[in-house]
LUMFI-160566 format. One record per residue (C-alpha): residue in one letter; x, y, z. Coordinates in steps of 0.5 Angstrom, whole numbers, padded with zeros to 4 digits, always signed. Layout:
// residues N
aXYZ
...
//
This chain:
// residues 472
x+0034+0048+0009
x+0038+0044+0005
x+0033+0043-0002
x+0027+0041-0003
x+0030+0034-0003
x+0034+0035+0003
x+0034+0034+0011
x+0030+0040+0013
x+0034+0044+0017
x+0029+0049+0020
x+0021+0050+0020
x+0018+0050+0014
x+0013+0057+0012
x+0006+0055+0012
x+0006+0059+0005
x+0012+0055+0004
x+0009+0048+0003
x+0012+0044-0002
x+0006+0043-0006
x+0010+0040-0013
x+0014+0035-0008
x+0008+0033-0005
x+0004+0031-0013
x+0011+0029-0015
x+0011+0024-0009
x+0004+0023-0010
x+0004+0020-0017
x+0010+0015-0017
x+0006+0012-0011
x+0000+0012-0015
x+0004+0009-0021
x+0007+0004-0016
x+0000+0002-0012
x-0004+0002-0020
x+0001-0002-0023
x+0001-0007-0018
x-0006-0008-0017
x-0009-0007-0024
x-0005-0013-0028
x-0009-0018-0023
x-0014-0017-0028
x-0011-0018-0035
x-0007-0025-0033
x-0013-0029-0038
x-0010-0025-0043
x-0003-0025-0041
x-0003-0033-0041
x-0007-0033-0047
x-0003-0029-0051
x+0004-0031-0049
x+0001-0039-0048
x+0001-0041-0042
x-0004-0043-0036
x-0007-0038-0032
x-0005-0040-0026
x+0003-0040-0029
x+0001-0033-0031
x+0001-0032-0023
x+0008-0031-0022
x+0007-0024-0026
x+0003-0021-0020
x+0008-0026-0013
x+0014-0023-0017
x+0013-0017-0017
x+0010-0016-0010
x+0015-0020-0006
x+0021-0016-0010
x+0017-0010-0007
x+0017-0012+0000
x+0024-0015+0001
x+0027-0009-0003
x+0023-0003+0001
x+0027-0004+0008
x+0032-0003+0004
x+0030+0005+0002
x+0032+0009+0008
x+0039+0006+0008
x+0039+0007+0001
x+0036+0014+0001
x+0041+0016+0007
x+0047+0014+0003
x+0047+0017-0004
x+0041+0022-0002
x+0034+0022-0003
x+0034+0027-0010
x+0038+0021-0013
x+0035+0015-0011
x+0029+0018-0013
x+0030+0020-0021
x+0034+0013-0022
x+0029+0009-0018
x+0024+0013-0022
x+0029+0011-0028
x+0028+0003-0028
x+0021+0003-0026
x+0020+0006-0033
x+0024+0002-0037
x+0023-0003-0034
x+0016-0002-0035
x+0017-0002-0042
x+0020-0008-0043
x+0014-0011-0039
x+0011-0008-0045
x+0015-0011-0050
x+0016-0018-0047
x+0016-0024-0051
x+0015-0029-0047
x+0013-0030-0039
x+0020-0031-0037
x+0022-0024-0039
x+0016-0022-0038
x+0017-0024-0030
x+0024-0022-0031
x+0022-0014-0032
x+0017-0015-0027
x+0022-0017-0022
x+0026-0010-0024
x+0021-0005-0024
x+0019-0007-0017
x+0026-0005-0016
x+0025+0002-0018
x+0019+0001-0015
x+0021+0000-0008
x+0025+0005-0008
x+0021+0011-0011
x+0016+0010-0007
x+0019+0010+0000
x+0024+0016-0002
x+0018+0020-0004
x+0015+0020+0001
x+0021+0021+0005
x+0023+0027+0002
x+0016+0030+0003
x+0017+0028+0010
x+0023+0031+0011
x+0021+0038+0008
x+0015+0040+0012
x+0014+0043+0019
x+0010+0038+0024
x+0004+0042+0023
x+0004+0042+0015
x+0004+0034+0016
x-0003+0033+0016
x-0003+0036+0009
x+0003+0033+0007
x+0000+0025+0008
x-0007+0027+0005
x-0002+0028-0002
x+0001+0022+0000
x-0006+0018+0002
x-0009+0019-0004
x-0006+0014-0008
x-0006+0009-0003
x-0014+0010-0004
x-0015+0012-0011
x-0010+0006-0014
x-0013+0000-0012
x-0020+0002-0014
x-0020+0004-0020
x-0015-0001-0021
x-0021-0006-0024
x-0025-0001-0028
x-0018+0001-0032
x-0016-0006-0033
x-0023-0009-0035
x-0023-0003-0040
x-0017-0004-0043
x-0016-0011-0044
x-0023-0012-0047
x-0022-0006-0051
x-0014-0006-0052
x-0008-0010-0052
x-0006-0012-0045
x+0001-0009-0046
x-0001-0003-0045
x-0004-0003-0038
x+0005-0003-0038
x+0006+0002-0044
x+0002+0008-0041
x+0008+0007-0034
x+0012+0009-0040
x+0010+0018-0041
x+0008+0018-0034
x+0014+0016-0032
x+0018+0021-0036
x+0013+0027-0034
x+0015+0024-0027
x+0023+0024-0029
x+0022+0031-0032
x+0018+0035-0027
x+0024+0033-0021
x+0029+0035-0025
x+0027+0041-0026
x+0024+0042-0018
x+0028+0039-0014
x+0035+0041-0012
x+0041+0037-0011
x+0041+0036-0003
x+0047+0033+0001
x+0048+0026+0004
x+0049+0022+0010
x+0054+0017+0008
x+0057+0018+0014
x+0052+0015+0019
x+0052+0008+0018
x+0054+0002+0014
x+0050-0002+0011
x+0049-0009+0016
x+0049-0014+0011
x+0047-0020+0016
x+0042-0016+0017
x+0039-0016+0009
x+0040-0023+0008
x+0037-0024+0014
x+0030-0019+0013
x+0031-0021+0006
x+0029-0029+0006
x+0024-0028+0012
x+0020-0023+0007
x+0021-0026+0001
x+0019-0033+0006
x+0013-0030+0008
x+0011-0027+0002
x+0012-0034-0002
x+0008-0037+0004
x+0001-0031+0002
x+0002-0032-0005
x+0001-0039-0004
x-0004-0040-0001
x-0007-0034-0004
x-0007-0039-0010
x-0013-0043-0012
x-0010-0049-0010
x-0004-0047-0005
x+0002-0053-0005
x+0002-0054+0003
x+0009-0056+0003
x+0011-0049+0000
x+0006-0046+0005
x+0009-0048+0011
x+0016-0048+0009
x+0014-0041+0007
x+0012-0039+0014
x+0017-0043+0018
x+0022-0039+0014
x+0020-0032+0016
x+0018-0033+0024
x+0026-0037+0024
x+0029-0032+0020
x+0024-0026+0022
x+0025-0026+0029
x+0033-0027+0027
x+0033-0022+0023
x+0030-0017+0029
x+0034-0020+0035
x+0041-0017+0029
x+0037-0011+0028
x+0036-0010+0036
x+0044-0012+0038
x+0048-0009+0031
x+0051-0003+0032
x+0049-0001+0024
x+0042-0004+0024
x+0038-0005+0017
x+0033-0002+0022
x+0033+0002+0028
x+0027-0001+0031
x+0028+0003+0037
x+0022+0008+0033
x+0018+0004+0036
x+0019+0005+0043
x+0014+0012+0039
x+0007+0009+0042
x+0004+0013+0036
x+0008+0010+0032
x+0007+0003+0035
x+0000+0003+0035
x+0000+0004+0028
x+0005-0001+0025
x+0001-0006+0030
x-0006-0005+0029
x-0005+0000+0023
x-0002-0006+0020
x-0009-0010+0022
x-0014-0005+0019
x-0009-0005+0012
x-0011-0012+0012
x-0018-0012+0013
x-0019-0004+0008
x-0015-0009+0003
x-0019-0015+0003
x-0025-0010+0000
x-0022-0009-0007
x-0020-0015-0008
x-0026-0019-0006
x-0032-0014-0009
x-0030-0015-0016
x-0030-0023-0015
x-0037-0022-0011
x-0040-0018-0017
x-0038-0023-0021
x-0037-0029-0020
x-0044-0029-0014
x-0048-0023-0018
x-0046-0026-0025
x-0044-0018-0027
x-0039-0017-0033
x-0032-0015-0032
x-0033-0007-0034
x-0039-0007-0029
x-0037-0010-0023
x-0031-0005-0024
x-0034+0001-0025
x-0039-0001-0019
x-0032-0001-0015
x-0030+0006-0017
x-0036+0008-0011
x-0031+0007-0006
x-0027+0013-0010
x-0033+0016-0009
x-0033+0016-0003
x-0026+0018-0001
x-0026+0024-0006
x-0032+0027-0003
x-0030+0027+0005
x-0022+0028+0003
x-0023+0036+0005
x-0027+0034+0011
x-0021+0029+0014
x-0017+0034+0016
x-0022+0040+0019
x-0024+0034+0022
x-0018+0032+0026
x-0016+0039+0028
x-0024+0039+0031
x-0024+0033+0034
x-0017+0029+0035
x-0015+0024+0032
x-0016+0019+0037
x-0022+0020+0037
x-0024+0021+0029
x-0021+0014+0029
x-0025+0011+0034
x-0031+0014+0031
x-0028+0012+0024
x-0026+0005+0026
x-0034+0003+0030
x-0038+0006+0024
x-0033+0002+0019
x-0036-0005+0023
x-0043-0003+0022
x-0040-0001+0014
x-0037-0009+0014
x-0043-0012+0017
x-0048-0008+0011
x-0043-0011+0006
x-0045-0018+0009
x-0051-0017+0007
x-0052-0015-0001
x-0055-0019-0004
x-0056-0021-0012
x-0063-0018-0011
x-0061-0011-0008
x-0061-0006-0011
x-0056-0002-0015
x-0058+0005-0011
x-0057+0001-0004
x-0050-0001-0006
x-0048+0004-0009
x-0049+0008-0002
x-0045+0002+0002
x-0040+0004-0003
x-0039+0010-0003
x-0040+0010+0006
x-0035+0005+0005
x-0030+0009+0002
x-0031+0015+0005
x-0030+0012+0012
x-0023+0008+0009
x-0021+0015+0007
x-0022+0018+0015
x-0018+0012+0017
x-0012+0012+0012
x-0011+0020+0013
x-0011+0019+0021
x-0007+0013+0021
x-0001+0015+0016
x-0002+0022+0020
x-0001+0019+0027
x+0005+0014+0024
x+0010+0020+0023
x+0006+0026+0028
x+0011+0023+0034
x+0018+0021+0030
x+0024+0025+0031
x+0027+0028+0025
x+0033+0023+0025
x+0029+0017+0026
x+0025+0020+0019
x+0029+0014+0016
x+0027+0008+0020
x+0021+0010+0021
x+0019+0011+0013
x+0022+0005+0012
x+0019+0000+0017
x+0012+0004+0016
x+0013+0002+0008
x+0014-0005+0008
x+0010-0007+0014
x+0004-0003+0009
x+0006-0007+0003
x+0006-0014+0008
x-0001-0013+0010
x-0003-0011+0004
x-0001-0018+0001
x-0004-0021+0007
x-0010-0018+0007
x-0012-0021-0001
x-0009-0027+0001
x-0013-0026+0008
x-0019-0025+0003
x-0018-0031-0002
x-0017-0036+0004
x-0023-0034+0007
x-0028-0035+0001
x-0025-0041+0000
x-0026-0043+0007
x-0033-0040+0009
x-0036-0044+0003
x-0041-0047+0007
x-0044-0041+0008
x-0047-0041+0002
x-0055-0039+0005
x-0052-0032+0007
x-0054-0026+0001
x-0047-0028-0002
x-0045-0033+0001
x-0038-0034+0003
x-0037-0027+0001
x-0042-0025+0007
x-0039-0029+0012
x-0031-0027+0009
x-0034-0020+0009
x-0036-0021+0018
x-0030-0023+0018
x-0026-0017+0017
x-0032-0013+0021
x-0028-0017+0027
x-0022-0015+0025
x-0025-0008+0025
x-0026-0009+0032
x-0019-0010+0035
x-0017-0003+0031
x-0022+0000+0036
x-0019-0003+0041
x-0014-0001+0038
x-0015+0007+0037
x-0018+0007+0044
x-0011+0006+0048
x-0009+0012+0044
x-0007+0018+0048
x-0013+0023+0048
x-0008+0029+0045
x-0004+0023+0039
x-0001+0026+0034
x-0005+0034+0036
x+0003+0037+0034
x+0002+0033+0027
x-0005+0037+0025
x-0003+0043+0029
x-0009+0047+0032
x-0017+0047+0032
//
């Protein structure tokens, strides 16, 4: 073996497994994911403090997420050139300081500015993380290795509310960016001292140039198109202009990538029909599990007339749910597969969509609390077998690729699951009969989404990804 932040060269021993590199990897994932998602909730403050409108205070949020999601397909490159090792602790670097000057920012524009840069470290952080986790385990210790790294995508995005309700009602907005800053040292720290030094692969490609410029502006394009519209009043010109953009340029951008002898991305990974069926419809089932922590906290107060701190903390019902069936995933994809823990999952995650459909004002506090913590539970099987079944089938060398492309495609149906969340509100007003009206029908919506996943997961083989979780 190379080190801890090397390219594995030989199995790893079960007594072996890297639990300090899989927390460390956990934690930045958890720092990036709740930061980009808690801000959504101290904006009114933002803009009033720094004397703008709310709506102008929006740009904290868009910047971040499209810097995230033009950066990201540049990280397995990044991390083959200069090594993983390094790329972490300086990515990990900017995001902090970065961090600290978000907290410090005078005004919206150097506000924005420090945001555009820690989504810098923070796409950079994140993958190579993951990536060296990765690298280091043997094919049947990666089940254990994506549960360290699932957590975060589950836990972040649910506490995310409560933290932020808290802390601006009780606190200075500042500090939602200020508590990054020990955080991250710890972080900085704790790598220093575990991960040893590990070679790089300079000599495997150039960087395609072309293609960066091409999958830049068809992310950036396509990010700017779901931030708008995501946007209480969207501006239609700049919403498809947006999408023109990034279908001209995307298809470009993948016509480069498929005929360059350096590509960004070797999309040949996804000829791994595993891996295939994740970034297709893993893609659609992030959208439709994202819309959920985004639309809850607006239903709860915005239909049920519940304060901030309430709705936030009804919220962490999905975090119920995730903790308690976590220790259940993987004993359950030993047993059954995960083909066929998915299709379960993803079936019963219909029936689990369409009660969300059906609370009310009037229910009961206990009967949503139970639709919650199912709720989260059934998210947590889907997001360990998915992110599982992404990796269980990729050769060592196409590590890189894959990681890469599976990050950014996450990132980009994560975003349009909110915006997918938003627009449907809007649209489905008319469905103001049903228990929480637009949310109701928004909320069936996604069970259809849901149904294109089981058909999905019922393509499966019957033995994916059997390697990754090893024996029953």
């Amino acid at each position: 073996m190379t080190g801890r932040f090397g390219r594995a060269s030989r199995a790893t021993p079960a007594a072996d497994f890297p639990y300090a590199l899989a927390l460390l990897g956990a934690g930045a994932m958890f720092m990036e994911i709740l930061d980009a998602t808690i801000v959504a909730t101290a904006l009114p403050a933002i803009a009033a403090d720094l004397g703008v409108r709310p709506l102008d205070a929006a740009v904290v949020v868009t910047s971040y997420l499209i810097t995230l999601a033009v950066l990201i397909p540049l990280s397995g490159w990044v991390a083959d050139r200069f090594g993983v090792r390094r790329v972490f602790l300086v990515a990990g670097a900017v995001f902090t300081i970065a961090s600290a000057g978000c907290a410090l920012a005078p005004d919206l524009s150097t506000l924005v500015a420090m945001r555009v840069l820690q989504a810098a470290g923070g796409a950079m952080m994140v993958p190579v993380g993951r990536l060296a986790v990765l690298r280091t385990v043997e094919r049947g210790q990666l089940v254990r290795a994506i549960a360290y790294l699932t957590w975060p995508a589950l836990v972040a995005p649910v506490v995310a509310p409560l933290i932020g309700g808290l802390i601006v009602t009780h606190a200075d907005w500042r500090l939602i960016f200020a508590i990054n800053i020990p955080i991250g040292v710890a972080g900085l720290v704790a790598a220093t001292i575990w991960c040893r030094p590990a070679e790089t692969d300079a000599g495997r490609r150039r960087l395609d140039l072309v293609g960066v410029a091409l999958t830049t502006l068809a992310v950036g394009a396509a990010m700017l198109a779901t931030q708008e519209v995501s946007g209480g009043t969207p501006r239609w010109p700049v919403v498809i202009a947006g999408t023109v953009g990034a279908v001209v340029l995307g298809v470009a951008a993948v016509r480069r990538m498929r005929s360059s002898p350096h590509p960004l991305l070797d999309l040949g990974v996804l000829r791994v029909p595993s891996f295939a069926s994740v970034i297709g419809y893993g893609t659609v089932y992030r959208m439709a599990i994202s819309a959920v922590p985004f639309l809850l906290p607006l239903m709860f107060q915005l239909q049920f007339g519940w304060t901030p701190v309430a709705a936030g903390a009804m919220v962490t019902a999905l975090f119920v749910g995730n903790v308690v069936i976590k220790p259940l995933t993987t004993p359950m994809m030993r047993r059954w597969g995960i083909r066929r823990v998915l299709v379960v999952d993803l079936f019963v995650s219909v029936a689990a969509f369409v009660a969300l459909a059906v609370l009310g004002s009037a229910t009961s506090a206990v009967v949503i609390v139970i639709v919650l913590v199912i709720s989260g539970a059934l998210r947590s099987i889907g997001f360990s077998a998915y992110n599982t079944l992404a990796f269980a089938d990729v050769d060592a060398a196409e590590l890189s690729d894959a990681n890469a492309v599976h990050a950014a495609v996450q990132e980009l149906g994560a975003a349009f699951g909110v915006a997918l969340g938003a627009v449907a509100v809007s649209a489905l007003a008319v469905f103001d009969g049903l228990p929480a009206g637009a949310y109701s029908a928004t909320f069936v919506l996604l069970a259809v989404l849901m149904v294109v996943c089981v058909i999905g997961a019922s393509r499966l083989p019957a033995g994916a990804g059997r390697r990754a979780v090893g024996p029953a």
